[in-house]
N, C-alpha and C positions, 0 to 999 in steps of 0.2 A: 504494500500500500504506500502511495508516494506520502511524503512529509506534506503537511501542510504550515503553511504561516499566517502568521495573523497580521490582515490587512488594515488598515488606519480606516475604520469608519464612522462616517460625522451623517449628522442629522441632513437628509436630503439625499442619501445616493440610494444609488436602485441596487438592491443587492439580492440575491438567489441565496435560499436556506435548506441546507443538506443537499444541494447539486441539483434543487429540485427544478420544476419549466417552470414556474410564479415566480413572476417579479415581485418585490416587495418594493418600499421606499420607507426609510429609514427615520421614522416621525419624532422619537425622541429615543435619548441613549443616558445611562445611571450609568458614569465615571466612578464610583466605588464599586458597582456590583456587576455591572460588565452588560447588566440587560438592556433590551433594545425593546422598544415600542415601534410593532413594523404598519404601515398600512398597504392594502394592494393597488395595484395599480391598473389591473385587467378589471374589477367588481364596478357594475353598478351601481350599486349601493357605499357606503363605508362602508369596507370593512376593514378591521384592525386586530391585531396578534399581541398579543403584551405578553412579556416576561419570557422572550428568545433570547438567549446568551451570544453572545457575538462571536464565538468561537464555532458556534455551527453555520454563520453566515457567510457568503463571498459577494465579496464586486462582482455587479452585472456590467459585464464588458461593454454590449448595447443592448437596449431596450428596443424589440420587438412588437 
């Protein structure tokens, strides 16, 4: 399994969580606890993910 590293991510990038095809965007981030407030970017509606660790997320290269 390759290494992974951990990517610098700030509130606004579109990033993909566990490799998966949703794009997320990056609504708010807790600097002590690492968690991320993700919302989607495909949904009609809001929808929003709270309490994803940043270490399961990557930069979305581009948004499709």
């Amino acid at each position: 399994m390759p290494e992974r590293r951990l990517s610098v991510v700030v509130v606004g990038d579109p990033v993909r969580v566990d490799d998966g095809a949703d794009t997320w965007r990056v609504d708010a981030r807790d600097p002590k606890t690492g968690m991320l407030t993700l919302e989607s970017l495909r949904s009609m509606t809001r929808m929003r993910w709270e309490g994803v660790h940043e270490f399961r997320v990557q930069r979305a290269g581009m948004f499709s």
